[in-house]
C-alpha positions as CSV (number, residue, x, y, z in Angstrom):
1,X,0.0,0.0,0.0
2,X,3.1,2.2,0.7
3,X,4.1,2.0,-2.5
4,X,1.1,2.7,-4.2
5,X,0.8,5.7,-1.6
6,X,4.1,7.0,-3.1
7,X,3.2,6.9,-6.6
8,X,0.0,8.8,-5.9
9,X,2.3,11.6,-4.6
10,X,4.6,11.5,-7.5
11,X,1.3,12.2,-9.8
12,X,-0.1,14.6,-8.0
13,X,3.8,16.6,-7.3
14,X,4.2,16.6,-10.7
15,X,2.7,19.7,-11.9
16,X,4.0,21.6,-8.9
17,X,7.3,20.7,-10.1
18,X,6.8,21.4,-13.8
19,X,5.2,25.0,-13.0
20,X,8.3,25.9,-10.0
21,X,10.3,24.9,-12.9
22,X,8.8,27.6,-15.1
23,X,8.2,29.9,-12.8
24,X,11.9,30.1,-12.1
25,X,12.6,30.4,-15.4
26,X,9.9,33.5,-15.6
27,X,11.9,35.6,-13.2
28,X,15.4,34.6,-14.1
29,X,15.6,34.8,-18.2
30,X,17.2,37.9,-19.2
31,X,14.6,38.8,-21.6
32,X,12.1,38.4,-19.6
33,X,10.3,41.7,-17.6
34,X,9.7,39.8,-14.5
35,X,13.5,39.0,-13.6
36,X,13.9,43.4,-13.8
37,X,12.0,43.3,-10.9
38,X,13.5,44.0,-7.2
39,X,13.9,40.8,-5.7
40,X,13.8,38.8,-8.7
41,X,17.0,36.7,-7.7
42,X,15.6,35.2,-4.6
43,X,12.3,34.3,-6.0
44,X,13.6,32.6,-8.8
45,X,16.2,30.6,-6.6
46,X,13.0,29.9,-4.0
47,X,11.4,28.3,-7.3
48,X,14.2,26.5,-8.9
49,X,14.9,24.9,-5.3
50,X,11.5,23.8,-5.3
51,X,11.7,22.2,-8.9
52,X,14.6,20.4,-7.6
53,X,13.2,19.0,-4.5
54,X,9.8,17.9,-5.3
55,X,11.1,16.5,-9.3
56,X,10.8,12.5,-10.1
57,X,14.7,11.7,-11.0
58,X,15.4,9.2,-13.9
59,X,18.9,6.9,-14.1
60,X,21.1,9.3,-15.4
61,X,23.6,8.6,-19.0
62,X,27.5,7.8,-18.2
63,X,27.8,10.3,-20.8
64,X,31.2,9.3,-21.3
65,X,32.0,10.3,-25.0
66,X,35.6,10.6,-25.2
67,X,38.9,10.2,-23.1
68,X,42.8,11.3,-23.2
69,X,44.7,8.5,-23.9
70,X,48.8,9.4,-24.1
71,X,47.4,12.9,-24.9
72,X,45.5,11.8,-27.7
73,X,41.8,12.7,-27.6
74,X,40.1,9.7,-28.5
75,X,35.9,8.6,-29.2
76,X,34.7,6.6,-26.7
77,X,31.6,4.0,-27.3
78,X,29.5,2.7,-24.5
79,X,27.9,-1.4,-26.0
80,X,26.0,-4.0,-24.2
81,X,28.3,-6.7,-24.0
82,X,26.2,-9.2,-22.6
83,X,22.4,-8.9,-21.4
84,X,20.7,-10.5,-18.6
85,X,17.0,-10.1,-17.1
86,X,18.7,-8.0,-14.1
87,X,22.1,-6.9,-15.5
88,X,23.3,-5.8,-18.5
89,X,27.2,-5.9,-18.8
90,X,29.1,-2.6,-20.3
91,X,32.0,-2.3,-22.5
92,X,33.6,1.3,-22.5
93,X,35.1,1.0,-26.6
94,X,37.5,3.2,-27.3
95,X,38.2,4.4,-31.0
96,X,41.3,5.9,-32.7
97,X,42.9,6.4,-36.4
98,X,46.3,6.5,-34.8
99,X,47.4,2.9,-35.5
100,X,50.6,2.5,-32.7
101,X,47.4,4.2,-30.0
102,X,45.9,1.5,-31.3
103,X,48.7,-1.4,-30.4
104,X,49.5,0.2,-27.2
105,X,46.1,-0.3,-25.8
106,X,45.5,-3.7,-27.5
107,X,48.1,-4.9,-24.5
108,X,46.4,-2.3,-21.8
109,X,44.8,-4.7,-19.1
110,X,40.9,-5.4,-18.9
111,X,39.0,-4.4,-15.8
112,X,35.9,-5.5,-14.9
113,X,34.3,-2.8,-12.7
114,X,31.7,-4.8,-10.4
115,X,29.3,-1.5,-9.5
116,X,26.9,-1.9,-6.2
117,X,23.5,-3.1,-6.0
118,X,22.7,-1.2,-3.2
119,X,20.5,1.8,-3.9
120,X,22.1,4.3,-6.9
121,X,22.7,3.4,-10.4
122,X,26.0,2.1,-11.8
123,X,26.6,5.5,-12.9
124,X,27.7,6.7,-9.4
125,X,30.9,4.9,-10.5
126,X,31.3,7.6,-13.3
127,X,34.5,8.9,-12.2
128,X,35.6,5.5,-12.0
129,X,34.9,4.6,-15.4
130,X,36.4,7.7,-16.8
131,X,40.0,7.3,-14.6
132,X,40.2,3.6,-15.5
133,X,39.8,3.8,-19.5
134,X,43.1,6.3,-20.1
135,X,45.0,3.2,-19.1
136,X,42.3,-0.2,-18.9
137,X,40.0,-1.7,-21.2
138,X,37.0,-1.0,-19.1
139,X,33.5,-2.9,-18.2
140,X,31.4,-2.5,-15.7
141,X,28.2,-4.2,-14.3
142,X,24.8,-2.0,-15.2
143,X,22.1,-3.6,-12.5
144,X,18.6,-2.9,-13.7
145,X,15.7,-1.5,-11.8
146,X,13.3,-4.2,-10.5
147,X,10.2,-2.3,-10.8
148,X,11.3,-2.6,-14.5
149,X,11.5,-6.9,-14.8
150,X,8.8,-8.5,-15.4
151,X,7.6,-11.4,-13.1
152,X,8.0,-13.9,-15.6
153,X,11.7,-13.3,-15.6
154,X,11.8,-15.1,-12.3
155,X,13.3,-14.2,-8.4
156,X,16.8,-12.6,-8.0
157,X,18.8,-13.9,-5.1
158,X,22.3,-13.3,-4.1
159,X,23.0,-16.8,-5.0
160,X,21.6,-15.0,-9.1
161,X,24.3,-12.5,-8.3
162,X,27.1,-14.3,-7.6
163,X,26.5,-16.4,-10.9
164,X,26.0,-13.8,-12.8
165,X,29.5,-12.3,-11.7
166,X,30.7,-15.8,-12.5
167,X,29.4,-15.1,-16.2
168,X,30.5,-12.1,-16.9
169,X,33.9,-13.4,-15.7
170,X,34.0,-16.0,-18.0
171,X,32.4,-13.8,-21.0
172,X,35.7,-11.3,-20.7
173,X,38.3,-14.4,-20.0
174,X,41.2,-15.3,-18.5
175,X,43.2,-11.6,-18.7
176,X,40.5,-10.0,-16.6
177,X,41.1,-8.0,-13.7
178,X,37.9,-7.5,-11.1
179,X,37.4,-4.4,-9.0
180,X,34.4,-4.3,-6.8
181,X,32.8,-1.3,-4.8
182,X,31.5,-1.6,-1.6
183,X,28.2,-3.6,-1.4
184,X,29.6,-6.2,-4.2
185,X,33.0,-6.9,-2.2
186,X,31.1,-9.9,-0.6
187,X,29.9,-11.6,-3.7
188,X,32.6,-11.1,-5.9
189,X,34.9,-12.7,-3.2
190,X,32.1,-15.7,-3.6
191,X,32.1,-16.0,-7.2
192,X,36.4,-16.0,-7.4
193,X,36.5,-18.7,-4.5
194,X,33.7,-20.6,-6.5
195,X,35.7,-20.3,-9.6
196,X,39.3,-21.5,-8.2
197,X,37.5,-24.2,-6.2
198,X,36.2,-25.9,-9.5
199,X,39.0,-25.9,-11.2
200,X,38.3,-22.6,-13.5
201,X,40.4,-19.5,-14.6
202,X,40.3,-16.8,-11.8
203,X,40.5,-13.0,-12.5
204,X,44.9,-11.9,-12.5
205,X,43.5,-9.5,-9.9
206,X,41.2,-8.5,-7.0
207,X,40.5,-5.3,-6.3
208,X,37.8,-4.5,-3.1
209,X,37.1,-1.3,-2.3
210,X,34.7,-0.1,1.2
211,X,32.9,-3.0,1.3
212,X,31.3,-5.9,4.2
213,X,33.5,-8.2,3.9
214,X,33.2,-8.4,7.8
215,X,30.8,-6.5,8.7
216,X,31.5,-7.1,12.6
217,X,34.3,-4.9,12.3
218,X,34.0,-1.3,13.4
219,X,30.7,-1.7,12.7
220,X,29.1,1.6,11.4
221,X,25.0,3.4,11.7
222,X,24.4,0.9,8.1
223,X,25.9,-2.0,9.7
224,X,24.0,-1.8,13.1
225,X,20.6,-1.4,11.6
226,X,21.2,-4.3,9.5
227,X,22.3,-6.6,12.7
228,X,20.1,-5.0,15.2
229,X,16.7,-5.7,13.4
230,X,15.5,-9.0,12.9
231,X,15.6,-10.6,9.8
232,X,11.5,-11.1,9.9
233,X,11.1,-7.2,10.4
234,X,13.1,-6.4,7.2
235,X,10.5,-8.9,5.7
236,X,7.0,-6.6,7.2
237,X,8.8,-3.0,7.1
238,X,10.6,-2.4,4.0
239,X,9.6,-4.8,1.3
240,X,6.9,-3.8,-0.7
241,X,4.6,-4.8,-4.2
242,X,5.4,-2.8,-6.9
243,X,1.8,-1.2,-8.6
244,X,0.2,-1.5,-11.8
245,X,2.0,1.2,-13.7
246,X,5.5,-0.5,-13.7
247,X,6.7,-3.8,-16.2
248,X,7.7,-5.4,-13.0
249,X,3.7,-5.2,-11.2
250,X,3.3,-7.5,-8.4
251,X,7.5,-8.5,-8.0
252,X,8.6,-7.7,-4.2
253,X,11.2,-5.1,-3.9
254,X,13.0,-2.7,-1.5
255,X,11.2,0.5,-2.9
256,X,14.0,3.3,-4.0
257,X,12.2,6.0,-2.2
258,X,12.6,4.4,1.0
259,X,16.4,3.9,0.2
260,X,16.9,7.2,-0.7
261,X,15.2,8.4,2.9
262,X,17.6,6.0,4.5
263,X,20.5,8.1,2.8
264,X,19.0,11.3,3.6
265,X,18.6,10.5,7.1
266,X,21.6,10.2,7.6
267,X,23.0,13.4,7.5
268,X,20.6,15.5,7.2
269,X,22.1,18.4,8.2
270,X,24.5,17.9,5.7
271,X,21.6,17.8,3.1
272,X,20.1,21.0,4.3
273,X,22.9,23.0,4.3
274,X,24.0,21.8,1.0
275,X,20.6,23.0,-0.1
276,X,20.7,26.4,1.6
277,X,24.1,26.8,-0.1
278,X,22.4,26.1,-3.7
279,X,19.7,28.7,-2.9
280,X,22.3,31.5,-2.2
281,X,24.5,30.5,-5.0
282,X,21.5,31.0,-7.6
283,X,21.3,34.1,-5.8
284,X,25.0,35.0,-6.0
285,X,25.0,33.6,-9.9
286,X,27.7,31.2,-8.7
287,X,27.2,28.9,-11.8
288,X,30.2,26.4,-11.3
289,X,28.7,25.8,-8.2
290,X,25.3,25.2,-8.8
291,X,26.0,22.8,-11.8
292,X,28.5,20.8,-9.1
293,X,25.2,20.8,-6.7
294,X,23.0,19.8,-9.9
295,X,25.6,17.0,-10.9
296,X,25.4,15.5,-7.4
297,X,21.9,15.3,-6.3
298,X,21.0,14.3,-10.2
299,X,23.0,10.8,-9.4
300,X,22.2,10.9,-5.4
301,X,18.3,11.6,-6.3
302,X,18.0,9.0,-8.9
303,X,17.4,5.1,-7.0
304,X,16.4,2.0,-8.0
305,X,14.4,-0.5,-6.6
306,X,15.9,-3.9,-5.7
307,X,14.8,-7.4,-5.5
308,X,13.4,-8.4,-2.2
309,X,14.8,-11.7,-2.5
310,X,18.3,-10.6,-2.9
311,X,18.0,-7.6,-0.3
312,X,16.7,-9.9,2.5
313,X,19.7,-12.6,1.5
314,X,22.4,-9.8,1.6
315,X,21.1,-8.7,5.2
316,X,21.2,-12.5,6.4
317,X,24.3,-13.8,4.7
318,X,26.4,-10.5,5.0
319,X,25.1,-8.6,8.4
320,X,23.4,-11.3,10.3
321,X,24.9,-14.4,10.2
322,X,28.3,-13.1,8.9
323,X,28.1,-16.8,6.6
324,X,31.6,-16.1,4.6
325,X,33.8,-15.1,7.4
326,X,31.9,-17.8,9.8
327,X,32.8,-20.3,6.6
328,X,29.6,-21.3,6.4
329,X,28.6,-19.6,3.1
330,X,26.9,-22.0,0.7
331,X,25.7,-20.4,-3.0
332,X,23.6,-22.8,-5.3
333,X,24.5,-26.1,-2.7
334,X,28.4,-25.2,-2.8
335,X,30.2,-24.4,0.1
336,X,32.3,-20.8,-0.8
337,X,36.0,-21.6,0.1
338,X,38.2,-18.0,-0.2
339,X,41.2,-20.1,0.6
340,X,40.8,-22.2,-2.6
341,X,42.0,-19.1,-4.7
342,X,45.8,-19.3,-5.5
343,X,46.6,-17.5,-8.0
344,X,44.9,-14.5,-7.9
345,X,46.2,-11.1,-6.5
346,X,44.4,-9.1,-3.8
347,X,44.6,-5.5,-2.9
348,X,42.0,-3.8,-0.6
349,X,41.0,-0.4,-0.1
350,X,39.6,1.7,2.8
351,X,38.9,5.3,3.2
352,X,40.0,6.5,6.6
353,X,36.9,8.3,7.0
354,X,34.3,6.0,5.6
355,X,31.0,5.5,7.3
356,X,29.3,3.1,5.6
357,X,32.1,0.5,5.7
358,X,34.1,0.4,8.7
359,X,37.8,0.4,9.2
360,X,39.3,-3.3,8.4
361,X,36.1,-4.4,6.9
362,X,37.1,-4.8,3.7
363,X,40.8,-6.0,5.0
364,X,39.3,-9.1,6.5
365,X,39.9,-10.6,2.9
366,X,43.1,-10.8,3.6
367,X,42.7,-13.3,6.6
368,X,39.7,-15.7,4.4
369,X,42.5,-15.6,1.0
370,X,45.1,-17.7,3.0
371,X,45.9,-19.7,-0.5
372,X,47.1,-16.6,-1.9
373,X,50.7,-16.0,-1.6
374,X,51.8,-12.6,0.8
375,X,53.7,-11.2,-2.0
376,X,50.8,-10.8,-3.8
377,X,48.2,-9.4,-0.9
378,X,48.3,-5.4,-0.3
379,X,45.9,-2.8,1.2
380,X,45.8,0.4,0.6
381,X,44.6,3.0,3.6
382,X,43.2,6.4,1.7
383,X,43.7,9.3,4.4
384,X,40.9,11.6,4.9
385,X,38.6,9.5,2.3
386,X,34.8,9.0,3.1
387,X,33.1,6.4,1.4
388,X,32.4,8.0,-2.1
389,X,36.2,9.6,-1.7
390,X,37.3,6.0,-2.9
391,X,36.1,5.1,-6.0
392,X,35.3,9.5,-6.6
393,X,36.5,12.4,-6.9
394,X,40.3,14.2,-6.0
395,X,41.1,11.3,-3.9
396,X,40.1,8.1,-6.7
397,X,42.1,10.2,-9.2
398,X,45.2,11.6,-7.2
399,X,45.9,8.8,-4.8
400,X,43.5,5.4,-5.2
401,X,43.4,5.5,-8.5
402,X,47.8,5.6,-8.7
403,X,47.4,2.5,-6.7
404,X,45.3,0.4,-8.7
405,X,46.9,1.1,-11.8
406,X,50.7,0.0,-10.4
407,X,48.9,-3.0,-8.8
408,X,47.0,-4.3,-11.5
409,X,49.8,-3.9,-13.8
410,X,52.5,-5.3,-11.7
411,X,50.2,-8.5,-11.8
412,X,49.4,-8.7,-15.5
413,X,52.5,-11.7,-15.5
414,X,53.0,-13.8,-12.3
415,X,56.0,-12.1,-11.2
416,X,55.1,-8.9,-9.1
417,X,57.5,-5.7,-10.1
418,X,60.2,-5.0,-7.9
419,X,58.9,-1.0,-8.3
420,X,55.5,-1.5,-7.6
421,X,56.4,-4.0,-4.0
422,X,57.9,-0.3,-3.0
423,X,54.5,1.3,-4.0
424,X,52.2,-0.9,-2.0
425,X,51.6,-1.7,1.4
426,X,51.9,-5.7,1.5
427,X,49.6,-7.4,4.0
428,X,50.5,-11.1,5.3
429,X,47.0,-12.7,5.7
């Protein structure tokens, strides 16, 4: 009923939003007589903030065109390499006319960027994307919005996720190098171990950035919600039918508007200011920063809905009964063994000031990855980086981003680099 509640206030919001939209406009074009009137400024800025805050946000476009390779401007093609009913896989291709480019990034590793199912789109990772592909061949998992499947498409489970990873690992082969963000840390560790434990190719590297691994671990607001409430009142309070008006009608999901009021909660204060600050830079006529404000909320405002199935698995396996580190983990009837995997490197990363992963979370791979050689395990500690800081923004590009690069190159042939051992921070498991 909730949900259908919320969709009746999206309708009837609508034309408020539409005429704050052009009501701003009305007294803020140049041409027009309103915006010569005194006061003008303000009440076009009271508008526009209104537009923003009662507007339906859609999944925003990478809207990565083109990148500098070597100097070299070059096109840049975003294809479905592989589609499944709640994923599509993304190739970033990358086109030049100048042929030695061209050689050079035949031999430029192949990342597989495993984005969070957790709330946002896969374009949150934006700044990821567009880092990586100077120097990778880049993919990168798109998940779809449930309310968008069908019912006959079937249930998604974290069991589904963990194969799918599997799939997309074998689609790209052998050469493949996996980073995963936050939520995905857990799965992907699943889908490697499952991989070396049958006998198949792993990724040449393993890259986990702010994510659950152990989720005991200075555990944080996100983590404590997710152990303190019982699993049975995740069930009752947060999963809901999605209405008529939707491909996916009837399928159980974890709405996106109640995700995004779990964001906003908390740190509101933070929200409102940043808010107030867009008013009075409208007023100001501050344009660089009320695009930045725009850029943000457009991705931050714009959720998806996710499976119930797989949401009420992840809160169970990951926050609840803590199944990998416990080694009690079984996906599809198989027991998940982390200490299988041999020959692929790990390096973890952790933002000093992250909130939504706690310190060591994410470094607890190191003690379940005991098959992996020490000379070929690293963590990486990024200093004064919040969640986001890791995978966005100055820090990704100036000091996280340095790091991958080095590691995953070192790794591209067994032998690790003596230059890059003096980079990274080696951790014995």
């Amino acid at each position: 009923m909730l949900y259908q509640l919320y969709e009746t206030q999206r309708a009837v919001m609508s034309p408020f939003a539409e005429f704050a939209s052009a009501t701003a406009k009305l007294y803020s074009h140049p041409l027009s007589p309103f915006s010569q009137g005194v006061g003008s400024d303000r009440v076009a800025a009271s508008f526009d903030l209104l537009h923003r805050l009662t507007k339906e946000y859609e999944k925003p476009q990478f809207g990565i065109t083109g990148v500098t390779v070597d100097g070299v401007e070059m096109a840049v093609q975003e294809q479905v390499a592989m589609s499944k009913p709640f994923c599509r896989l993304l190739r970033f291709k990358r086109f030049a006319d100048n042929a030695k480019l061209l050689e050079q990034m035949k031999t430029q590793p192949i990342v597989l960027i495993v984005a969070p199912l957790s709330g946002h789109h896969s374009t949150l990772l934006r700044d990821t994307v567009r880092t990586l592909l100077a120097t990778h061949k880049v993919y990168i998992t798109d998940w779809v919005d449930a309310r968008m499947v069908p019912l006959s498409d079937g249930a998604f489970r974290l069991d589904d996720y963990v194969t799918y990873v599997q799939e997309f690992i074998r689609h790209i082969g052998p050469e493949v190098n996996v980073i995963s963000v936050c939520q995905p840390t857990v799965p992907v560790l699943g889908a490697i171990s499952l991989l070396a434990s049958n006998g198949e190719f792993t990724p040449r590297t393993m890259t986990m950035m702010g994510g659950p691994i152990d989720a005991r671990r200075s555990p944080t607001a996100v983590n404590n919600l997710a152990m303190n409430r019982s699993h049975e009142w995740f069930q009752h309070n947060v999963i809901y039918r999605v209405p008529g008006n939707y491909p996916g009608t009837g399928r159980a999901v974890y709405p996106g508007f109640l995700q995004h009021t779990g964001f906003v909660a908390m740190n509101p204060d933070r929200h409102a200011s940043s808010h107030w600050d867009y008013f009075l830079d409208l007023v100001r006529g501050d344009d660089s920063s009320v695009d930045a404000h725009r850029q943000f909320y457009d991705e931050y405002n714009a959720v998806l809905d996710m499976p119930a199935e797989y949401y009420l698995d992840t809160i169970r396996v990951v926050f609840q009964d803590f199944a990998l580190v416990n080694h009690n983990w079984h996906v599809n009837g198989q027991l998940v063994k982390p200490e299988d995997i041999s020959t692929t490197a790990l390096l973890t990363v952790e933002g000093e000031l992250d909130d939504i992963s706690g310190a060591g979370q994410t470094r607890a791979a190191h003690d379940l990855c005991t098959g992996i050689p020490s000379t070929r395990q690293f963590h990486y500690d990024v200093e004064g980086a919040g969640h986001y800081g890791i995978f966005s923004g100055r820090r990704w590009r100036d000091l996280v981003y340095p790091q991958i690069r080095e590691f995953i190159l070192s790794h591209q042939t067994p032998a690790s680099t003596a230059a890059t051992k003096r980079k990274l921070v080696s951790v014995k498991a």
